[in-house]
C-alpha positions as CSV (number, residue, x, y, z in Angstrom):
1,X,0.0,0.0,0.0
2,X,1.2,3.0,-1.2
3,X,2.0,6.0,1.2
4,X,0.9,9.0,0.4
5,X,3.0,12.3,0.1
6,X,2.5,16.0,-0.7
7,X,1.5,16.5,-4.0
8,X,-0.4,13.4,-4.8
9,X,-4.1,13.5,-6.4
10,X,-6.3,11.4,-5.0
11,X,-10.5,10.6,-4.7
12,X,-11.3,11.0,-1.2
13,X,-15.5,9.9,0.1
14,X,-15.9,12.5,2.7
15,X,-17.9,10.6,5.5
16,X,-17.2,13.4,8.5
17,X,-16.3,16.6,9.3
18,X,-13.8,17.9,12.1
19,X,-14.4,20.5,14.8
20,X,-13.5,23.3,12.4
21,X,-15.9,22.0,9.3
22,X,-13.2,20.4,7.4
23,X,-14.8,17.2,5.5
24,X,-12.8,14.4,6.0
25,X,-12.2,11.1,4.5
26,X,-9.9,7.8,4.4
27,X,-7.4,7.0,1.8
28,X,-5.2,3.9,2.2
29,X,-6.4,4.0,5.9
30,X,-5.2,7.3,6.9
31,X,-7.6,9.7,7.7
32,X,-7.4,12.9,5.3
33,X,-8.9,16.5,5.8
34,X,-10.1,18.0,3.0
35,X,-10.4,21.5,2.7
36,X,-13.6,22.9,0.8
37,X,-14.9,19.8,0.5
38,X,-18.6,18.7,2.2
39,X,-20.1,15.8,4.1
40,X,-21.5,13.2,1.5
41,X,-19.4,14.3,-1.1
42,X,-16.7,12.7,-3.8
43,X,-13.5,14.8,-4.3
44,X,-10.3,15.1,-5.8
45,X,-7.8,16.4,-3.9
46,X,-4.4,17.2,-3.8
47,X,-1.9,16.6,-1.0
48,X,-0.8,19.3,0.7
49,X,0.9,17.9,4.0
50,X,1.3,14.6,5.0
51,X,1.5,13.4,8.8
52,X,1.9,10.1,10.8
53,X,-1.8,9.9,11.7
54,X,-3.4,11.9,9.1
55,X,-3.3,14.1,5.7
56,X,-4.4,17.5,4.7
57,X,-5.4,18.5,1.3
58,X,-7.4,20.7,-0.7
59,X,-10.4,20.0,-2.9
60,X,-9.4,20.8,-6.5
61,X,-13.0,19.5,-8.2
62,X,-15.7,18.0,-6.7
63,X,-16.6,14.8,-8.8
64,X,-20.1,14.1,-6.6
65,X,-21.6,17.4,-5.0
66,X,-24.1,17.5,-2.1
67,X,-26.9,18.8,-2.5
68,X,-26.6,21.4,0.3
69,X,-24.0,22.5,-1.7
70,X,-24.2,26.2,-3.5
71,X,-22.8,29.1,-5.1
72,X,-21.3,31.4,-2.8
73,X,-23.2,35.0,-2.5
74,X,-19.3,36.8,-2.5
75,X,-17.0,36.6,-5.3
76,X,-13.6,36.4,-3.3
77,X,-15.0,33.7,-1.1
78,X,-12.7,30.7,-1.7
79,X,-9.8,33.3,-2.2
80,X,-9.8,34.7,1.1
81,X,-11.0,32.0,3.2
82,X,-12.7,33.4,6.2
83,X,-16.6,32.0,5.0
84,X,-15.2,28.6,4.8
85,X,-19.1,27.5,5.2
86,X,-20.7,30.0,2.5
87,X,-21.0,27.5,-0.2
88,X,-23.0,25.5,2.5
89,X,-26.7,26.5,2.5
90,X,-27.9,28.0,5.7
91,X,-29.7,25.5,7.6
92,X,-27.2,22.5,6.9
93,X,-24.8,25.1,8.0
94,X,-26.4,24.6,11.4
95,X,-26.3,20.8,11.4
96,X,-22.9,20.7,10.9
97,X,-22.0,22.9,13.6
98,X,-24.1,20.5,15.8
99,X,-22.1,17.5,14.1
100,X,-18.7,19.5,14.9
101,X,-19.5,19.7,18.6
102,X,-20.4,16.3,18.8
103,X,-17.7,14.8,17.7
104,X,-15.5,16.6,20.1
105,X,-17.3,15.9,22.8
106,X,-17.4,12.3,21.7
107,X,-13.2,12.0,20.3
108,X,-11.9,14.0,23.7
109,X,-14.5,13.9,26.1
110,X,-15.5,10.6,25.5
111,X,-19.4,11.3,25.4
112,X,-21.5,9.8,23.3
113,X,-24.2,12.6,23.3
114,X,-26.8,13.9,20.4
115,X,-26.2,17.7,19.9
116,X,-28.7,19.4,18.4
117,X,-27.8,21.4,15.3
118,X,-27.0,25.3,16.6
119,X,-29.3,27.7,16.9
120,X,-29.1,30.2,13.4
121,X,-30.0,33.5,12.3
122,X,-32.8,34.7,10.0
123,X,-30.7,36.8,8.4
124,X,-27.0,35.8,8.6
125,X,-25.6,38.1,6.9
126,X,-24.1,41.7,7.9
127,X,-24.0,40.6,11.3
128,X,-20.4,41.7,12.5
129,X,-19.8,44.7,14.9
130,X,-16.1,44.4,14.5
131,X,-13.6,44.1,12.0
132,X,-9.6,44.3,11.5
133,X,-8.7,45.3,8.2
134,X,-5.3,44.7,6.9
135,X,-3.9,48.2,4.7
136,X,-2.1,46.9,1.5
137,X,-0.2,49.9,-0.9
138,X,0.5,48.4,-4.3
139,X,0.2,49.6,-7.8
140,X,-0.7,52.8,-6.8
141,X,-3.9,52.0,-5.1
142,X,-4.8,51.7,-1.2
143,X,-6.9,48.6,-0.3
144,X,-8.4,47.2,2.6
145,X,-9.3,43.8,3.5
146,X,-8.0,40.4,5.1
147,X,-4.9,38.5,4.5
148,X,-6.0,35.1,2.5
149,X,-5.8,31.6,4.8
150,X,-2.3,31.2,5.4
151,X,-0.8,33.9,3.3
152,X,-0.1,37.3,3.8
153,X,-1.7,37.4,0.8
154,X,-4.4,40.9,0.7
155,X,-7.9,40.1,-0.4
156,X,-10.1,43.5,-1.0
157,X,-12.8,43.5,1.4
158,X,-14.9,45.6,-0.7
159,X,-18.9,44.9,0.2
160,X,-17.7,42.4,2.7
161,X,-21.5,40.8,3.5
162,X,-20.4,40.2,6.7
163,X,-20.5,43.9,7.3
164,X,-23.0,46.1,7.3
165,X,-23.4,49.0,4.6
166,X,-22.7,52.1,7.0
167,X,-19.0,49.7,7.4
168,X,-18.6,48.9,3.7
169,X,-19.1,53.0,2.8
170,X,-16.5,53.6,5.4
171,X,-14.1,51.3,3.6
172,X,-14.3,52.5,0.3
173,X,-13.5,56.2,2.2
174,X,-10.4,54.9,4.2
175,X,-8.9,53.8,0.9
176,X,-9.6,56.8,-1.0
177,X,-8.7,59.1,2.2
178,X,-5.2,57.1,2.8
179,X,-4.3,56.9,-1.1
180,X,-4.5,61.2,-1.0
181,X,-2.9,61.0,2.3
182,X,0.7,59.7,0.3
183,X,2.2,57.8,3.2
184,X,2.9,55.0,2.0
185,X,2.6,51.5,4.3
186,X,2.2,54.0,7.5
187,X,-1.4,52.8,8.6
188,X,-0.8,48.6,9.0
189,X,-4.4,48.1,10.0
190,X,-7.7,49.6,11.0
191,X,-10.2,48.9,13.8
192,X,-13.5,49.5,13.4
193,X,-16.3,48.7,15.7
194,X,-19.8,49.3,14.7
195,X,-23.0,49.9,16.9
196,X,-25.8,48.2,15.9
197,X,-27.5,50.4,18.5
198,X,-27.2,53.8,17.2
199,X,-25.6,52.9,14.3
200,X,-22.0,55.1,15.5
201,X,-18.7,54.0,14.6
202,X,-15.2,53.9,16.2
203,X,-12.2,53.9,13.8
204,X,-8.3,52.5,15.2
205,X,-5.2,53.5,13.0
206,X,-2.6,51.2,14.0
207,X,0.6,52.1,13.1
208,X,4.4,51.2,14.0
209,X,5.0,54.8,14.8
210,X,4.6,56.2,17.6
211,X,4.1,59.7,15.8
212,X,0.5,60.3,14.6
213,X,1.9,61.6,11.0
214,X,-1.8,61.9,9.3
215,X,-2.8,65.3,10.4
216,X,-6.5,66.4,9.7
217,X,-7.4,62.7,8.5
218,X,-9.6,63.0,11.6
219,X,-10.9,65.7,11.2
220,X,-11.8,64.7,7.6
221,X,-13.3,61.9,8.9
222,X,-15.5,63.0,11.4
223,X,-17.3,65.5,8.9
224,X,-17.5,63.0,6.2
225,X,-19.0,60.4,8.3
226,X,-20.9,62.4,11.1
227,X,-21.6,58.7,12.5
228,X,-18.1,58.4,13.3
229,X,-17.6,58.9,17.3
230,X,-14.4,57.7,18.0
231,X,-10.9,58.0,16.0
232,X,-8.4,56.7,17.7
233,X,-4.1,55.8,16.8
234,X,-2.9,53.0,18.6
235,X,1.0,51.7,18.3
236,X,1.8,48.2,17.4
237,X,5.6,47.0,16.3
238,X,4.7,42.9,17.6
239,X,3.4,41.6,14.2
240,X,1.9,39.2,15.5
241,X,-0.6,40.7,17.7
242,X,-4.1,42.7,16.3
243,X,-3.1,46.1,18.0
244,X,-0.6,47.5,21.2
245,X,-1.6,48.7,24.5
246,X,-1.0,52.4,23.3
247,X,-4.3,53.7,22.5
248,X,-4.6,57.7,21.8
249,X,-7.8,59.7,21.4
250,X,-7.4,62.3,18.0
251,X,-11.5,62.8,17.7
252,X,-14.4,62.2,19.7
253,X,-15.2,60.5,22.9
254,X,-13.7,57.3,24.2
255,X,-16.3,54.7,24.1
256,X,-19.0,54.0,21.9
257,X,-22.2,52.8,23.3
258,X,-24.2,49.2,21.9
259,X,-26.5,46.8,23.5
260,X,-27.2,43.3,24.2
261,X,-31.0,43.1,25.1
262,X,-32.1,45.9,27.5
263,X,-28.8,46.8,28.7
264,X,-26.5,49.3,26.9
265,X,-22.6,48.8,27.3
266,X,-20.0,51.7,27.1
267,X,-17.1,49.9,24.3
268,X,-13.6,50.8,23.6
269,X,-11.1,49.7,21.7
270,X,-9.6,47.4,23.7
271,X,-13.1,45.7,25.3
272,X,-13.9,41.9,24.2
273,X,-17.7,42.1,23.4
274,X,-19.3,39.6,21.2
275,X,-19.0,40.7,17.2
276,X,-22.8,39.4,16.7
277,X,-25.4,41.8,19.3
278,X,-28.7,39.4,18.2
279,X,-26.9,35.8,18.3
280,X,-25.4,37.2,21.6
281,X,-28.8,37.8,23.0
282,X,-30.0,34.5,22.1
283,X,-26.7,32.7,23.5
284,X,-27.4,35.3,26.7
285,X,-31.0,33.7,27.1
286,X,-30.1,30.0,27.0
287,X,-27.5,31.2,30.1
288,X,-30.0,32.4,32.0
289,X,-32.4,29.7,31.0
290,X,-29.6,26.9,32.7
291,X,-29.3,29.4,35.3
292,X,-32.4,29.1,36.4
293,X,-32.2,31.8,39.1
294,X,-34.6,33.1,41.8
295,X,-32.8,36.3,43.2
296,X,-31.1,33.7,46.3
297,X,-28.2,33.0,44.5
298,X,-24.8,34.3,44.1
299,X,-22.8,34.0,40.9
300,X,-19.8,33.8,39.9
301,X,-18.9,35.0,36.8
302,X,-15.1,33.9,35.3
303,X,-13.4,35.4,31.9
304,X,-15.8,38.1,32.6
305,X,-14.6,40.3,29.9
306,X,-16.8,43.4,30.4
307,X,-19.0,42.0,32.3
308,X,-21.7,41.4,29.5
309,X,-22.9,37.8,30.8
310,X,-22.8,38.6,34.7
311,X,-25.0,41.8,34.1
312,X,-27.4,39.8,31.4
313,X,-28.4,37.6,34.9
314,X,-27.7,40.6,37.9
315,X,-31.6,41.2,38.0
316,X,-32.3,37.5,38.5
317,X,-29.2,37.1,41.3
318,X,-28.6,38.0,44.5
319,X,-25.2,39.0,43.5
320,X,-22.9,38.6,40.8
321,X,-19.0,38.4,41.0
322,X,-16.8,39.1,38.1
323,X,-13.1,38.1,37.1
324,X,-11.4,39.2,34.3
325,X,-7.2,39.8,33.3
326,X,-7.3,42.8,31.2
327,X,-7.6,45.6,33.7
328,X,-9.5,48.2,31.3
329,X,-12.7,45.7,30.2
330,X,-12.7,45.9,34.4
331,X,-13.1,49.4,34.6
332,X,-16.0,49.0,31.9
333,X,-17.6,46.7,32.9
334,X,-17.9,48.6,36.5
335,X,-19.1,51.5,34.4
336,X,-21.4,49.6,32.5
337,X,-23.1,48.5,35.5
338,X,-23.7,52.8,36.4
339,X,-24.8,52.7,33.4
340,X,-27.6,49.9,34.0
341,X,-28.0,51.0,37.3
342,X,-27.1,47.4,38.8
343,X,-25.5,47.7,42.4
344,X,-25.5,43.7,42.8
345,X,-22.3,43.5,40.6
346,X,-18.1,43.4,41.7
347,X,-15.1,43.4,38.9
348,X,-12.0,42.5,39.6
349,X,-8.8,42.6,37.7
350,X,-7.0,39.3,38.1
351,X,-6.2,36.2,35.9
352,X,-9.2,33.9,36.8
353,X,-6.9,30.9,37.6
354,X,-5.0,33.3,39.6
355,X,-7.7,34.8,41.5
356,X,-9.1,31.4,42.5
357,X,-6.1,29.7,44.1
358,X,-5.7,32.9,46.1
359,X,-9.5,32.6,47.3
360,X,-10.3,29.1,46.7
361,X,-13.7,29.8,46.3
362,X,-14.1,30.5,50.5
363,X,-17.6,31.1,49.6
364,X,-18.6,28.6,47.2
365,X,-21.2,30.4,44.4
366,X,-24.3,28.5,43.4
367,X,-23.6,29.5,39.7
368,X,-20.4,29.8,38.2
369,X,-20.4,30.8,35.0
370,X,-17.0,30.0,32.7
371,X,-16.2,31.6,29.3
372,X,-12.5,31.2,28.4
373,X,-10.5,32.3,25.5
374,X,-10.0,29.7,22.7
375,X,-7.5,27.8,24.4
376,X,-9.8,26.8,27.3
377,X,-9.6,26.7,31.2
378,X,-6.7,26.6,33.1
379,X,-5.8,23.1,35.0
380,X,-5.4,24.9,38.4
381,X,-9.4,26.5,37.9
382,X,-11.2,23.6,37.2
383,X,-9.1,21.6,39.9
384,X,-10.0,24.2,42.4
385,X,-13.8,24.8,41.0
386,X,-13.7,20.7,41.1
387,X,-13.1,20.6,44.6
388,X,-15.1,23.3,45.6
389,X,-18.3,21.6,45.4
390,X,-20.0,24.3,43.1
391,X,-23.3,22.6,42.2
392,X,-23.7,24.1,39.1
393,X,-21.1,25.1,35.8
394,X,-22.5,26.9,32.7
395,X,-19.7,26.8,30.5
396,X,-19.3,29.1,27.4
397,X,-16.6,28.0,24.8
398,X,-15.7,29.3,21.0
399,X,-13.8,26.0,20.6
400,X,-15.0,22.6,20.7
401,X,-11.9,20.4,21.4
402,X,-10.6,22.7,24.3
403,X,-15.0,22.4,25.7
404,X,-14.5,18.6,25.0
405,X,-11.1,18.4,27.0
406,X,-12.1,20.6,30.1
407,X,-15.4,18.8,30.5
408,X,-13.7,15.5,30.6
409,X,-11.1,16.5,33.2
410,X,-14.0,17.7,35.0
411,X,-15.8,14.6,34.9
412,X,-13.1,13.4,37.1
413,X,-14.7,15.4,39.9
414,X,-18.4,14.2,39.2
415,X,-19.8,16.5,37.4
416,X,-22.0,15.3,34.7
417,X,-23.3,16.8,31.1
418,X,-27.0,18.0,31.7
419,X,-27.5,20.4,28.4
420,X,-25.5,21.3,25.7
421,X,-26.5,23.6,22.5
422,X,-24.5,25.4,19.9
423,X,-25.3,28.9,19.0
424,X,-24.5,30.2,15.5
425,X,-21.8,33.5,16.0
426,X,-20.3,33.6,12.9
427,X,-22.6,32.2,10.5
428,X,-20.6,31.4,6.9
429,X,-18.0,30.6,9.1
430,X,-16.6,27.2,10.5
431,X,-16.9,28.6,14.0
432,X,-19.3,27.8,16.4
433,X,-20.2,29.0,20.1
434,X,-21.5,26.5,22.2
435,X,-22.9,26.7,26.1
436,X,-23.5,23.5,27.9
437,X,-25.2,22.8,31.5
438,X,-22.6,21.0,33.7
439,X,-23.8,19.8,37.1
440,X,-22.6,17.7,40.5
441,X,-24.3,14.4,40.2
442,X,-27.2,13.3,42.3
443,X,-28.1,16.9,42.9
């Protein structure tokens, strides 16, 4: 049996799909992930990396389509590679996000569990509030837009449909603006956050200079788009982070202001808040749904960001404790609270794993409520919220391996799997948000 090596052609039966959406398939008994390729399907595919335990390659014509397969609505779709689902149609989208968290739960957790398909959008499109455009200078011409899947390679994010118009318009501007500006490859990126509340904008020149060297592009900006409330310069020189610490104000006010639900938050640059307000509110729901409070219990509230999840369930708690690292998303989520009038909420600045083996949970919370970064929890957290006796875990997670692994650690403890439902973020994409009910057994 012949191996297979990089470059090779092959027919590959997709008959799965990983945690990120890729289909996947067997050829001479060695699994092999096929990019752009779909459940159900028949594909040729070249080799483009070949490992002990597995193969990567990319579809280069599909021989036997699925039927939920279509034409993609964007033009540079398969060229810049962030809609890796848009030639999927909507509502099989949803199963496979459902299929994508239930394998993970069932390779690395070692459930066996039906997930139900995630929870979708009428309307998925123009649903982000946030966007980092890359700033490319070449043949005389400024564009903006997103560096192709593993490349550094500029697609134009003209009429992104992920966007909404007010965004797009603001695009086309920037480039216009930046091309009569002259400097060339001074602005690396641009920030802008959009609120679907008022419809305001907050635009982030990130440079490596420290000097702001655009003067009046503010000022132009501000009076061409009236909506725009915040222009801001931040400094960067680590390439391989979004934007540096060093934010400064050249127009407006600091924050902008958008909501989740009822309750209005105060956003700046810096703040983590989710880049979809309505799937948000429907993921905010199902928490408070598991929660199932009565105003008796307390709540704690970990990777708290700005506090958006702990103040979506204040009314409903006796009191809600909040931990999160970056010290400013503190300071808004306490002013975001003023700004709901809630006086049942604390924020503290601390790493959450760090916070706990300091207090090790004295006062054990009835709730705990966890939403890490991608890479998951901590060991040290969920050994210390294991022993704690915490009777009930509502775990948030943007990754489905790191959810699978932290929920079979915590298995070790007794806690079992009560609920678990996806929630569709990023629709067009091969992400997925899921929140799952975790609770002490024989409770």
């Amino acid at each position: 049996m012949e191996k297979l090596t990089v470059g090779d052609k092959v027919k590959v039966k997709i008959d799965g799909i990983s945690h990120q959406g890729v289909g996947v398939g067997r050829v001479n008994n060695l699994a092999v992930f096929v990019e752009n390729a779909l459940l159900g399907e028949l594909v040729a595919a070249e080799i483009t990396q070949v490992k002990s335990s597995m193969a990567i390659g990319k579809a280069v014509e599909i021989l036997e389509p699925s039927f939920e397969r279509r034409e993609p609505i964007c033009p540079v779709a398969e060229a810049c590679g962030g809609c890796t689902l848009q030639a999927v149609n909507y509502p099989f989208q949803l199963e496979m996000k459902g299929m994508m968290v239930q394998e993970a739960l069932k390779r690395i957790g070692h459930l066996d569990v039906s997930v139900p398909p995630a929870l979708g959008m009428n309307e998925p499109w123009g649903y982000r509030n946030k966007g980092v455009f890359h700033v490319s200078y070449e043949g005389g011409k400024v564009k903006l837009g997103f560096f192709a899947q593993g490349s550094h390679q500029l697609v134009p994010a003209e009429k992104c449909r992920l966007f909404a118009p007010t965004v797009n318009q603001l695009i086309a501007w920037l480039e216009e603006a930046l091309l009569r500006q002259g400097r060339v490859d001074y602005v690396q990126k641009i920030l802008i956050r959009h609120s679907r509340y008022n419809d305001e904008l907050m635009v982030v020149f990130i440079t490596k200079d420290n000097a702001w060297r655009l003067k009046g592009l503010e000022e132009q900006l501000t009076a061409a788009f009236p909506l725009v409330a915040s222009v801001y310069h931040n400094v960067n020189t680590n390439p391989k982070l979004l934007c540096g610490k060093n934010f400064k104000l050249l127009a407006g006010r600091e924050f902008i202001i958008d909501t989740i639900g009822e309750l209005k938050f105060r956003i700046s640059p810096q703040s983590f808040f989710q880049v979809n307000n309505a799937q948000a509110k429907v993921l905010y729901d199902l928490v408070k749904e598991y929660a199932a409070l009565d105003g008796t219990q307390q709540v704690l509230d970990l990777y708290c960001g700005i506090g958006t999840i702990g103040m979506y369930l204040a009314k409903d708690a006796k009191s809600v404790y909040g931990v999160e690292s970056v010290a400013q998303a503190v300071r808004d989520a306490k002013e975001n609270c003023a700004l709901n009038g809630l006086t049942n909420c604390q924020f503290t600045a601390a790493k959450a794993e760090e916070w706990l083996k300091k207090n090790k949970l004295r006062q054990v919370p009835e709730v705990v409520i966890i939403d890490p970064p991608r890479n998951g929890c901590h060991q040290f957290l969920l050994d210390v919220l294991g022993e704690s006796n915490c009777a009930k875990i509502i775990y948030v997670s943007c990754n489905p391996t790191t959810l699978a692994r932290d929920l079979a650690y915590l298995k070790n403890f007794g806690y079992e799997l009560l609920k678990v439902q996806p929630v569709d973020m990023f629709p067009q994409t091969g992400h997925v948000e899921t929140i799952m009910l975790i609770q002490r057994k024989n409770l």
